[in-house]
N, C-alpha and C positions, 0 to 999 in steps of 0.2 A: 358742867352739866348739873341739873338739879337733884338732887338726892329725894328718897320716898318720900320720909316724912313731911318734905318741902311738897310735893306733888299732893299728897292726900292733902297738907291744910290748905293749898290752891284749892283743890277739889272740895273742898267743904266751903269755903269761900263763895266758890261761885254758883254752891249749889243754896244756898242760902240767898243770894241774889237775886239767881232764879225764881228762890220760889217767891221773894218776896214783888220780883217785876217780873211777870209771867210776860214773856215774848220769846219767839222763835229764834231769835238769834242768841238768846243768853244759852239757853236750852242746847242750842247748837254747839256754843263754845263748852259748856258744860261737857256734851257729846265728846270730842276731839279730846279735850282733859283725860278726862275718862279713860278713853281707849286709849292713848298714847301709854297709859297707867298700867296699860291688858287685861283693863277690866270690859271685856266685849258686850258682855249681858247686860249692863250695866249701862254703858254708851248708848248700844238701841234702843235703851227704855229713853235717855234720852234725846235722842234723835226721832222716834216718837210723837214725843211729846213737843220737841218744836214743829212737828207735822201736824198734830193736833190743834196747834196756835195757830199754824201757817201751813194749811195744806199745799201753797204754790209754791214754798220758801225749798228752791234748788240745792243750796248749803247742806241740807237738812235731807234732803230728797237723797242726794249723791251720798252723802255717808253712810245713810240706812243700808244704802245699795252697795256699798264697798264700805263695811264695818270694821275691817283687818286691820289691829294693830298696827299704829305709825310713827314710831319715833320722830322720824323728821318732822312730822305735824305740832308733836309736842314742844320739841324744841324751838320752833316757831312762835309756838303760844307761849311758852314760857320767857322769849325775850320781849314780847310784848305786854307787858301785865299791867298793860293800858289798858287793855279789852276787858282785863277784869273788874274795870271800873267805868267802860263804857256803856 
């Protein structure tokens, strides 16, 4: 499992990515990070924000709409941190 301070530097990582390549799907993984983290308020600002890039972008649409803390989400993203560089 990853430990916080591993999850916060991911979460600064790819919020820095973010901002520096404004698209709906960084925004989106940003999102899941986030909340997997239990920072809810936080998630939907980024979930948001890849609506605002991509209002059609479904990823992005479905999290807003079920924002609930997800472990299993995180652990997913955290074996992949390929995405954090896609």
């Amino acid at each position: 499992m990853t430990d916080a301070h591993e999850v916060q530097a991911m979460i600064q990582q790819l919020s820095e990515w973010a901002a520096r390549q404004p698209a709906a799907p960084n925004d989106w993984r940003l999102g899941i990070l986030i909340e997997g983290a239990n920072q809810a308020a936080e998630a939907r600002s980024a979930y948001e924000r890849a609506l605002q890039l991509d209002p059609q972008s479904l990823p992005a649409r479905t999290a807003l709409d079920d924002a609930a803390p997800s472990p299993s989400r995180l652990i997913r993203f955290t074996r992949s941190r390929s995405l954090l560089l896609w």
